[in-house]
Steps between C-alpha positions, in 0.01 A plus 500: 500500500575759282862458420349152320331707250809713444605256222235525325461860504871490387442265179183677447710881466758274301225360227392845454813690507597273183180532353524870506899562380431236229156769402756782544808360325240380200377833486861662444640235312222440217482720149148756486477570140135509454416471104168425312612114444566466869150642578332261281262209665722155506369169526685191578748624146158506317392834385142572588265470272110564547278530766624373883155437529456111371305275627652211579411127540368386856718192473804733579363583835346167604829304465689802646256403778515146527872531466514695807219269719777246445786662567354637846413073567893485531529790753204335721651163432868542621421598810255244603735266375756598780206478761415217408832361522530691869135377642620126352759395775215650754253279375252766356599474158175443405330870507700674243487168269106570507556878462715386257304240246188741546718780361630280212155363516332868431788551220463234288122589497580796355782361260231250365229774465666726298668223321116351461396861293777524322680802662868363463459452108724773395440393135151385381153571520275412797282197468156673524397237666692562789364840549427625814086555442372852627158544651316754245373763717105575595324741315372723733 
């Protein structure tokens, strides 16, 4: 039972033999002149000016958020889509299809909610209207 794991154990000592002679071969091979320009902070070409501390708009997040509930939806949907396709020719296809349109079901709630307040506008103000309306809290 063993000798079926030797493989692995091989390409496993492989991977990190390479990873560690390309480290080693870097570290021979690549100039160390350390000088006051090279020690400076770089930015994406930019030089840095200011504070790092900026606040910055909420939008960013939320569609860095909604972005990724979607992109997960394809990950979930692929494979219920092949077991699906399996359950089909046994005449059970009808379980993950539910699963299924209650997923898509869930989604699209949530695509029409935070299309509803105004949370994909990247340019624009929010119609006030639209607002979600907070509670004020009791006085104690």
């Amino acid at each position: 039972m063993y000798v079926e794991f030797a493989a692995v154990l091989i390409f496993l000592l492989i991977g990190v033999g390479m990873v560690v002679v390309g480290l080693v071969a870097g570290w021979f091979v690549r100039p160390s002149h350390p000088t006051k320009e090279k020690s400076t902070i770089y930015e994406c070409g930019e030089p840095t000016v200011g504070s790092a501390w900026v606040r910055y708009n909420s939008r960013f997040y939320t569609v860095a958020l909604v972005y990724l509930l979607f992109d997960v939806e394809v990950v979930v949907l692929v494979p219920v889509a092949l077991v699906l396709k399996e359950l089909a020719g046994e005449h059970l296809g009808w379980a993950p299809l539910v699963a299924l349109m209650v997923f898509l079901a869930v989604l699209t709630l949530g695509l029409a909610y935070e299309w509803f307040y105004g949370n994909l506008n990247w340019i624009g103000e929010e119609r006030p209207e639209r607002r979600l309306k907070v509670a004020p809290a009791a006085k104690a």
